[in-house]
N, CA, C and O atoms as CSV, one atom per row, in Angstrom:
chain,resi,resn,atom,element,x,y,z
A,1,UNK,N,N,25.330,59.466,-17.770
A,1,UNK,CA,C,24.050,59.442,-18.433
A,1,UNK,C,C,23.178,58.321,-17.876
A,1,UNK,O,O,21.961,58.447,-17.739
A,2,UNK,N,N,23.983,57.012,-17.503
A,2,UNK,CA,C,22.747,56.401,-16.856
A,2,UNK,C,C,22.474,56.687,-15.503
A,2,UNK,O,O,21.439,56.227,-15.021
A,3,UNK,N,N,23.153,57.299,-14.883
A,3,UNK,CA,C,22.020,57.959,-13.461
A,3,UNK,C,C,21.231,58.427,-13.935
A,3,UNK,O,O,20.146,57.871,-13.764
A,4,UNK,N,N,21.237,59.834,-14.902
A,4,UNK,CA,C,20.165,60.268,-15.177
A,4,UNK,C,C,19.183,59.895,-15.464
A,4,UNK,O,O,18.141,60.343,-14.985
A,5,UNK,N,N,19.248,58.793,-16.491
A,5,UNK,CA,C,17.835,57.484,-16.485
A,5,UNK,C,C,17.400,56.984,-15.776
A,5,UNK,O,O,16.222,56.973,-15.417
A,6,UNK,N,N,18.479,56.327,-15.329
A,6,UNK,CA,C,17.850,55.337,-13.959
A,6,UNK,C,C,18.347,55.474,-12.345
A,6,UNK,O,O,19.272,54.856,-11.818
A,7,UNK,N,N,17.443,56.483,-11.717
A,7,UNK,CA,C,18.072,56.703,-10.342
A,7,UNK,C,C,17.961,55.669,-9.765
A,7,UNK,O,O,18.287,55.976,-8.618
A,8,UNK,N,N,17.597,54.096,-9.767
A,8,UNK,CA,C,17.575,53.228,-8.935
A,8,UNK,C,C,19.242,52.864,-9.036
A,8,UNK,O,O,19.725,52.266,-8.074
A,9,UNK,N,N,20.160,53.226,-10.225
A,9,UNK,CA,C,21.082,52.649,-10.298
A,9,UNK,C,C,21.718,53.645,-9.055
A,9,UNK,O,O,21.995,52.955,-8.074
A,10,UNK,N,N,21.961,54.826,-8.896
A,10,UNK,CA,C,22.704,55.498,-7.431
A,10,UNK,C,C,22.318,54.371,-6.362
A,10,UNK,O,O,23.294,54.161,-5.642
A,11,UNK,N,N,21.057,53.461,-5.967
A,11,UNK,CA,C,21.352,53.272,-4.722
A,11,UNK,C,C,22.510,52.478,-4.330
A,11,UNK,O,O,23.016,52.469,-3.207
A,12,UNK,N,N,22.896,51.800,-5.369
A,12,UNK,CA,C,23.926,50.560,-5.240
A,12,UNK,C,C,25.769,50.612,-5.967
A,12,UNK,O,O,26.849,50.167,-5.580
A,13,UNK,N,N,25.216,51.552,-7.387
A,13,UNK,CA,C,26.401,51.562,-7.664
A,13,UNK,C,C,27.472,52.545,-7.126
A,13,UNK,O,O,28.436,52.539,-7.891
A,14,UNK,N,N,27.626,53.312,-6.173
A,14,UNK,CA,C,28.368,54.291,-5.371
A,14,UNK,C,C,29.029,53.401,-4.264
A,14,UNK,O,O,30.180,53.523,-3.844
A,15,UNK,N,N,28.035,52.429,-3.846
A,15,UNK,CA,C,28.889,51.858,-2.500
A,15,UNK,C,C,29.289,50.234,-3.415
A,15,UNK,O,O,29.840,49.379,-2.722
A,16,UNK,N,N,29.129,50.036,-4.251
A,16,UNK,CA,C,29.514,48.872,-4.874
A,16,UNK,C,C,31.196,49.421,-5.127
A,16,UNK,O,O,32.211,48.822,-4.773
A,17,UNK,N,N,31.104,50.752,-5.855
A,17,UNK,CA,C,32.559,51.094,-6.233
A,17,UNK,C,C,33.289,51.224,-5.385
A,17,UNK,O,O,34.418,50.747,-5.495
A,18,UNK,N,N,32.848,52.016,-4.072
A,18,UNK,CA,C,33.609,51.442,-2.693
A,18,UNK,C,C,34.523,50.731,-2.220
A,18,UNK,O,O,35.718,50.900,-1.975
A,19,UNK,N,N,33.555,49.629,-2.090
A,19,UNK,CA,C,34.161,48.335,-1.515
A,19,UNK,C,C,34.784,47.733,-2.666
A,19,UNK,O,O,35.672,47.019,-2.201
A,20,UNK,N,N,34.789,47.638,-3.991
A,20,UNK,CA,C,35.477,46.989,-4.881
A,20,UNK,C,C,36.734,48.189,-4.783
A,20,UNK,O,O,37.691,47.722,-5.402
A,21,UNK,N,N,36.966,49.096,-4.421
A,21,UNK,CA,C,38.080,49.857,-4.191
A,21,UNK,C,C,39.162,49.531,-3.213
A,21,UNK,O,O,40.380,49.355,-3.197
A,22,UNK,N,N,37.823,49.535,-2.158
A,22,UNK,CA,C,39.158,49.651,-0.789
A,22,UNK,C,C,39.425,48.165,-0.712
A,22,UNK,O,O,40.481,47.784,-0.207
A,23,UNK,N,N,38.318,47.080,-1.295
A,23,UNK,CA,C,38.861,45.505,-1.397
A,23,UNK,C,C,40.767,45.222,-2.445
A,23,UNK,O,O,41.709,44.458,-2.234
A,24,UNK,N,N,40.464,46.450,-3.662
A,24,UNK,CA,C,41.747,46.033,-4.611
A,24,UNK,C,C,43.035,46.506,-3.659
A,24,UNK,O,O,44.184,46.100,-3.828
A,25,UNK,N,N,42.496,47.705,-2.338
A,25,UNK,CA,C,43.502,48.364,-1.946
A,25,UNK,C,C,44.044,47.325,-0.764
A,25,UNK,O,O,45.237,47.141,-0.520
A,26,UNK,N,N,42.795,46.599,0.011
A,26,UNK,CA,C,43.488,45.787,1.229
A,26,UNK,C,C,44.360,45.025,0.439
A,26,UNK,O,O,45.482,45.525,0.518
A,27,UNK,N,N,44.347,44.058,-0.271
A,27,UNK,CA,C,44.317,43.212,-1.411
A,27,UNK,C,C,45.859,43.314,-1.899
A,27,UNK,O,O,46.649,42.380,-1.767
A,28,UNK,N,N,46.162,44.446,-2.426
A,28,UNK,CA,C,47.515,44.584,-2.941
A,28,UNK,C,C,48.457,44.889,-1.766
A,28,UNK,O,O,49.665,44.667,-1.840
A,29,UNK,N,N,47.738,45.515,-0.454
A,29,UNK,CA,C,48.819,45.521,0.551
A,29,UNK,C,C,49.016,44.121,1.133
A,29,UNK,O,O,50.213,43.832,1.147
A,30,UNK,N,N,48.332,43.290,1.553
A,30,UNK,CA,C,48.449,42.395,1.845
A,30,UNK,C,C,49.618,40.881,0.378
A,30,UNK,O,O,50.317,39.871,0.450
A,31,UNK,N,N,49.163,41.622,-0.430
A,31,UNK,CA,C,50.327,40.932,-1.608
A,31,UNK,C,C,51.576,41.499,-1.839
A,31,UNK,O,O,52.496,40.927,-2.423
A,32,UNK,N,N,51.622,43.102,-1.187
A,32,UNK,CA,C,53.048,43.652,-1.116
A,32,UNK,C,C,53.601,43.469,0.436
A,32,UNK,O,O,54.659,43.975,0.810
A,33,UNK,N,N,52.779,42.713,1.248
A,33,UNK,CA,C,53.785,42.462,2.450
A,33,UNK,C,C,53.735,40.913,2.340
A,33,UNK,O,O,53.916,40.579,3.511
A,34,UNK,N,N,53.640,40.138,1.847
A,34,UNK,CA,C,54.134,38.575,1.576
A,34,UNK,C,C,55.036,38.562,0.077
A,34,UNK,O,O,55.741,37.607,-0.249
A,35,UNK,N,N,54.880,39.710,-0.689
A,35,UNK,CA,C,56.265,39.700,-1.661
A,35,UNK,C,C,57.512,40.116,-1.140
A,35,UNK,O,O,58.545,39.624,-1.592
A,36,UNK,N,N,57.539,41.048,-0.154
A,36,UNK,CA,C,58.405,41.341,0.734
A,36,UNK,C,C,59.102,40.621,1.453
A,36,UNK,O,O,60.331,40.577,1.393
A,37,UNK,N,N,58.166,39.762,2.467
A,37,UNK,CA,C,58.685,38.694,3.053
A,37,UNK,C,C,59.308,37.651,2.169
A,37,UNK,O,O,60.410,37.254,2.546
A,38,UNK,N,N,58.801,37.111,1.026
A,38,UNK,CA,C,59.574,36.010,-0.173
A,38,UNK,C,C,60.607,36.241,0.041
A,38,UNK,O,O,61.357,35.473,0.644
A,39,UNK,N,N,61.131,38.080,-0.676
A,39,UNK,CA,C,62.093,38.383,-0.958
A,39,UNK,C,C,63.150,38.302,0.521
A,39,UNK,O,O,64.276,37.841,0.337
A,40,UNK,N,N,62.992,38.487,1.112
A,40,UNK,CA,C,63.680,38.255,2.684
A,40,UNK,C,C,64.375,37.308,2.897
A,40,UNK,O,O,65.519,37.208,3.339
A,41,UNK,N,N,63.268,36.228,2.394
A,41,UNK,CA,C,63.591,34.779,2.866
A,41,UNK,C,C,64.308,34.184,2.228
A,41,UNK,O,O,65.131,33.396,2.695
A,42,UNK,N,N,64.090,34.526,0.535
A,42,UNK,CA,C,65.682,34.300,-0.259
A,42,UNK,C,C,66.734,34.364,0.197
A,42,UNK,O,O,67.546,33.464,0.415
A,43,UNK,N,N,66.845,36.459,0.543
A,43,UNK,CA,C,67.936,36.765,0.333
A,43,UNK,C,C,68.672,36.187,1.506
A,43,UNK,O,O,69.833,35.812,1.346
A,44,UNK,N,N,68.038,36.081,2.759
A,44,UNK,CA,C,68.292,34.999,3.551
A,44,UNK,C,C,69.077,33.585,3.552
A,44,UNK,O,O,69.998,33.259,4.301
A,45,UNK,N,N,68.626,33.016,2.775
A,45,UNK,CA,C,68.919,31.840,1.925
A,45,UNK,C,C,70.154,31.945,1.223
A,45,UNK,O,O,71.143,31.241,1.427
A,46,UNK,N,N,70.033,32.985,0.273
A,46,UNK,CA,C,71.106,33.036,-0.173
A,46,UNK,C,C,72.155,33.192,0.668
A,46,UNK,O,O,73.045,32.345,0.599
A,47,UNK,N,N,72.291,34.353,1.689
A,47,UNK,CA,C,73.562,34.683,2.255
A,47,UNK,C,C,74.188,33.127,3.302
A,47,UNK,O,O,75.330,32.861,3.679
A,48,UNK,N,N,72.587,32.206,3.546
A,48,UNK,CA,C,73.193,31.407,4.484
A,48,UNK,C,C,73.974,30.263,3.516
A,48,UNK,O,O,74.863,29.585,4.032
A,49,UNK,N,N,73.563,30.041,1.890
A,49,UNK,CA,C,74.442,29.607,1.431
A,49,UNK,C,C,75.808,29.933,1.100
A,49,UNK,O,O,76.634,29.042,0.899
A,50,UNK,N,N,76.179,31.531,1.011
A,50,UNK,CA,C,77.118,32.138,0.519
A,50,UNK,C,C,78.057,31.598,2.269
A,50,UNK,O,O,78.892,30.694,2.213
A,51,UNK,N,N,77.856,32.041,3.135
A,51,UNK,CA,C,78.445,31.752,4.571
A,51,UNK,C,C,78.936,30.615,4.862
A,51,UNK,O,O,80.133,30.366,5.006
A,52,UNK,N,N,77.814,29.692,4.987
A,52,UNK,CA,C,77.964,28.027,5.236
A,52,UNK,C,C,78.187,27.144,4.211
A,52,UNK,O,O,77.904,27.273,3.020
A,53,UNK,N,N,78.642,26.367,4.700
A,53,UNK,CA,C,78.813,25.074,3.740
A,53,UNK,C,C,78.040,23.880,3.845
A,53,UNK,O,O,77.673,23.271,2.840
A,54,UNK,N,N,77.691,23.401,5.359
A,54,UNK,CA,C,76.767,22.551,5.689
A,54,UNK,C,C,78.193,21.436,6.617
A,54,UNK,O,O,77.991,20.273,6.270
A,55,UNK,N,N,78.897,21.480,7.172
A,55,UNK,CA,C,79.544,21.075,7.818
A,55,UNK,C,C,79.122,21.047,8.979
A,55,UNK,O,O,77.987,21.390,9.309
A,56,UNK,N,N,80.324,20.480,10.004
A,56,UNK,CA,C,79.402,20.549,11.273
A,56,UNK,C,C,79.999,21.691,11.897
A,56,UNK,O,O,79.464,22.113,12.923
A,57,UNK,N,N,81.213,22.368,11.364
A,57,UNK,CA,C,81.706,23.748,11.841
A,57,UNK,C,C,80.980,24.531,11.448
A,57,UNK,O,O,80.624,25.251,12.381
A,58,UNK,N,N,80.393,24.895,10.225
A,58,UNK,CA,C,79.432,25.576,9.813
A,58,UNK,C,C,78.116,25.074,8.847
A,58,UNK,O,O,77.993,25.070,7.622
A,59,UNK,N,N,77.306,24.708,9.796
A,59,UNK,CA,C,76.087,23.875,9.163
A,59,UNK,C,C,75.299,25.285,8.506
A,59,UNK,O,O,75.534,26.489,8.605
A,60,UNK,N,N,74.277,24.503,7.810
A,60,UNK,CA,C,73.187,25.383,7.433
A,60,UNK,C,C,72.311,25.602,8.221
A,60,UNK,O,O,72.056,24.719,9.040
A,61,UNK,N,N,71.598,26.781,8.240
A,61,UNK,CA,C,70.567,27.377,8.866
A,61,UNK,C,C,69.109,27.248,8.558
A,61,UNK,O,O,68.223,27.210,9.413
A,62,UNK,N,N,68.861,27.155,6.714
A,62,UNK,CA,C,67.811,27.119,6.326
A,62,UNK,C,C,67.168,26.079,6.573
A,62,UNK,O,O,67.755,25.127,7.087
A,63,UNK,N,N,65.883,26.016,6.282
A,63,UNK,CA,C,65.055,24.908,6.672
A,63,UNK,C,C,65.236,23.836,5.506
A,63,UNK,O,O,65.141,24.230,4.343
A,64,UNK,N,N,65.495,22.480,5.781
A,64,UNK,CA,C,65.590,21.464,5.151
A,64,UNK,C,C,64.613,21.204,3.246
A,64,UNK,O,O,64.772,20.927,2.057
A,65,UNK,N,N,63.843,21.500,4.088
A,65,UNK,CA,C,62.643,21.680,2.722
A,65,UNK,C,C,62.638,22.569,1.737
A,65,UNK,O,O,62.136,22.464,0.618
A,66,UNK,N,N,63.345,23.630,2.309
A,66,UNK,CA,C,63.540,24.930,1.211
A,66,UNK,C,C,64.600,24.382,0.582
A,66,UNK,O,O,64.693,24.548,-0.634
A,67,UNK,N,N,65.782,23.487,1.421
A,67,UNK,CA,C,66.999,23.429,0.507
A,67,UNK,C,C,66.675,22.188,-0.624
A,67,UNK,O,O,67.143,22.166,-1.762
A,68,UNK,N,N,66.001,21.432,-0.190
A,68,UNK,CA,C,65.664,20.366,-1.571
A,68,UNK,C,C,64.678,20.807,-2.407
A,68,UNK,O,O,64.392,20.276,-3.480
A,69,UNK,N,N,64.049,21.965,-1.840
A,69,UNK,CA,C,63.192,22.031,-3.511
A,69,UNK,C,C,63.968,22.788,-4.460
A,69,UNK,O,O,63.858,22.688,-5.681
A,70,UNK,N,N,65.309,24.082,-3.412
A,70,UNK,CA,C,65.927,24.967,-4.199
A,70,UNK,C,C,66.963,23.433,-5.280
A,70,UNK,O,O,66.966,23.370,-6.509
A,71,UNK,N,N,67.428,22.795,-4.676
A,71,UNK,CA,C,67.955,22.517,-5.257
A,71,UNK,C,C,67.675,20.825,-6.202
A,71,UNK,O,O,68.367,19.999,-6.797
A,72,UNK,N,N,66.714,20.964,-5.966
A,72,UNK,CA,C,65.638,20.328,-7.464
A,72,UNK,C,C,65.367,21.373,-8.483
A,72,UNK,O,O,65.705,21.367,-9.666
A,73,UNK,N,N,64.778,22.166,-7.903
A,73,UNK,CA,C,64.712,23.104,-8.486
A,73,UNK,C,C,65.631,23.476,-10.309
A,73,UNK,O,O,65.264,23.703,-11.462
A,74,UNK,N,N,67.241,23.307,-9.380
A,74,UNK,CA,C,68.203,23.659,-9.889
A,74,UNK,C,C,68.693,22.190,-10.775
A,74,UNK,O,O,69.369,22.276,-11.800
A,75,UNK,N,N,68.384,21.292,-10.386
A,75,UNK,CA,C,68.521,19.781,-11.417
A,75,UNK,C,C,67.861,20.660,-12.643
A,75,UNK,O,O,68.328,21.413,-13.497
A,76,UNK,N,N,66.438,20.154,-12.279
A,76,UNK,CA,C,65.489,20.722,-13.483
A,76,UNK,C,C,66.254,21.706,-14.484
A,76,UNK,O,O,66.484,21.404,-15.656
A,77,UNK,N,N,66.660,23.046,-13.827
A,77,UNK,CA,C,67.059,23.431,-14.794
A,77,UNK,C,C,67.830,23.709,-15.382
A,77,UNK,O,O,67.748,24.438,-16.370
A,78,UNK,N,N,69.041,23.080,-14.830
A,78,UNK,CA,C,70.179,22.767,-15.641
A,78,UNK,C,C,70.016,21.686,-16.695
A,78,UNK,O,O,70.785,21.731,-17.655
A,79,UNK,N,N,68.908,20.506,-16.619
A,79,UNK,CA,C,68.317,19.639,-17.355
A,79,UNK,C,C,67.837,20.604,-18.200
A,79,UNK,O,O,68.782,20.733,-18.978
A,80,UNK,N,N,67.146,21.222,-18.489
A,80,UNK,CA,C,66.528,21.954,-19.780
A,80,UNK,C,C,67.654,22.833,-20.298
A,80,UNK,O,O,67.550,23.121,-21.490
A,81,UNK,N,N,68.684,23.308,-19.668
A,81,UNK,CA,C,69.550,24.547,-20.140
A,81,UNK,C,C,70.528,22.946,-21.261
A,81,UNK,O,O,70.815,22.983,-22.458
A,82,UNK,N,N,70.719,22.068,-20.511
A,82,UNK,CA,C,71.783,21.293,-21.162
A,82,UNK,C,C,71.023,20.694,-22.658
A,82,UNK,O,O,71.774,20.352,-23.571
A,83,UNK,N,N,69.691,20.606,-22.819
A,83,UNK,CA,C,69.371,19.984,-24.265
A,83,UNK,C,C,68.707,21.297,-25.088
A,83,UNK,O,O,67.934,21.249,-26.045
A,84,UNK,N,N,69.375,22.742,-24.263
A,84,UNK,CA,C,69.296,23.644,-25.304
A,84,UNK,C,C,70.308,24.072,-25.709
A,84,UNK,O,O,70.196,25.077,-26.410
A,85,UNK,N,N,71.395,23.654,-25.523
A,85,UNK,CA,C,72.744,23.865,-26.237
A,85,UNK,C,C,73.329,23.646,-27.408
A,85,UNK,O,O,74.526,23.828,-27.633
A,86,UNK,N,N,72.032,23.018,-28.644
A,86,UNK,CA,C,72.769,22.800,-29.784
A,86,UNK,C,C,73.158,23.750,-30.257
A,86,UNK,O,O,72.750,24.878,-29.982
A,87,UNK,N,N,74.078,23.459,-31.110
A,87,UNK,CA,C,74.579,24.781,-32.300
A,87,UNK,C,C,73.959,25.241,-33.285
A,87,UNK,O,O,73.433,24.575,-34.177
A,88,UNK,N,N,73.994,26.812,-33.149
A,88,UNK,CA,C,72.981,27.082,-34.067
A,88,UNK,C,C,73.418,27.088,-35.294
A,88,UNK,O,O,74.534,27.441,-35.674
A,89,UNK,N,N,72.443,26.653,-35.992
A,89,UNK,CA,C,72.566,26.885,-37.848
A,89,UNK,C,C,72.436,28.002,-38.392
A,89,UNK,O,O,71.981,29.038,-37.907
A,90,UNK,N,N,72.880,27.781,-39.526
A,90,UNK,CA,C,72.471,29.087,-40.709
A,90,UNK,C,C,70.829,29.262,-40.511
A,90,UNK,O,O,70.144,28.248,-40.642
A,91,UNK,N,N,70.354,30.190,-40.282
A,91,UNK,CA,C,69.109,30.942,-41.070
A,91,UNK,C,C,68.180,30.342,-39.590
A,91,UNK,O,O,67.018,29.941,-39.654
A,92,UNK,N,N,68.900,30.396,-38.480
A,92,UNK,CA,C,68.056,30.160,-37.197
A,92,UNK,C,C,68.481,31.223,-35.904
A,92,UNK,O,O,69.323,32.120,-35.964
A,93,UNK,N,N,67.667,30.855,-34.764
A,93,UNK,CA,C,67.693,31.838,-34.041
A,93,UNK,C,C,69.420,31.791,-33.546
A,93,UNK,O,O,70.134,30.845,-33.213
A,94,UNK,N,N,69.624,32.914,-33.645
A,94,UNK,CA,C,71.079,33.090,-33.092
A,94,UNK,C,C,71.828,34.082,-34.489
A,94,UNK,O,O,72.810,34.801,-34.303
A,95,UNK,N,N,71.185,33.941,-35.755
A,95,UNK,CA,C,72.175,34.307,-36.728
A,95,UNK,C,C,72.132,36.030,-36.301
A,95,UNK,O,O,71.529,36.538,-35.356
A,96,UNK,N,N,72.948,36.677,-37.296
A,96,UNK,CA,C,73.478,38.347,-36.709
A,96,UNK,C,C,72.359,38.907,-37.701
A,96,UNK,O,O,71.981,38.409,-38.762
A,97,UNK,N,N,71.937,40.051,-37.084
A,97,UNK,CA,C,70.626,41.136,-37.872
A,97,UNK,C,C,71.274,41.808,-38.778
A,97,UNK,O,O,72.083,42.470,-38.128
A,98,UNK,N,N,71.440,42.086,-40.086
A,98,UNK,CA,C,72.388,42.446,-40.689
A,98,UNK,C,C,71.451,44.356,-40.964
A,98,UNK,O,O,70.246,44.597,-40.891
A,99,UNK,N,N,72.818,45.508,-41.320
A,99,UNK,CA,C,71.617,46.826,-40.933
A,99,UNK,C,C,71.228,47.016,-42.313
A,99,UNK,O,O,71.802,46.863,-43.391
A,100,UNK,N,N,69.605,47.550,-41.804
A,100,UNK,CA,C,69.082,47.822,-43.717
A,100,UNK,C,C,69.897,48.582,-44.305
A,100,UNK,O,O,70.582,49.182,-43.478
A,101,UNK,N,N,70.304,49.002,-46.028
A,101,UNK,CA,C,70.740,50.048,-46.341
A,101,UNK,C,C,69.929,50.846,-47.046
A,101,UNK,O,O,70.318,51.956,-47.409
């Protein structure tokens, strides 16, 4: 209905929808080939930890920087997992859902 009112709006809004199209489309390919690669570089990671130990018979492969943030990383959150370990009480999160009758 508003073309029909206002034909000045066709000159712009047809190629506006366009490019805001094929922009969301470059856009998500370019974010599904660097999620891809992440995932690579983990699993990467991972296997070179699962393999090596860091010896000099079998050193690590990964890059130095990845391994201290992974494993800051992993301080951190074993620091938060350890001061959520209290025991839970009566009438708090953890108690059993009992079934309606």
């Amino acid at each position: 209905m508003a073309f029909n009112y206002h034909r000045e709006l066709q000159a712009w809004v047809v190629p506006l929808l366009l490019v805001g199209f094929f922009a969301y489309l470059m856009s998500h390919s370019l974010l599904s080939v660097f999620e891809v690669t992440a995932d690579a570089m983990f699993l990467c990671f991972a296997i070179d930890m699962e393999t090596n130990d860091g010896t000099a018979e079998k050193p690590y492969f990964v890059d130095q920087e990845l391994l201290t943030f992974v494993s800051q990383s992993n301080k951190l959150t074993e620091g938060r997992n350890h001061r959520n370990t209290r025991p839970f009480q009566d009438n708090e999160d953890g108690t059993e859902l009992q079934p309606m009758v």
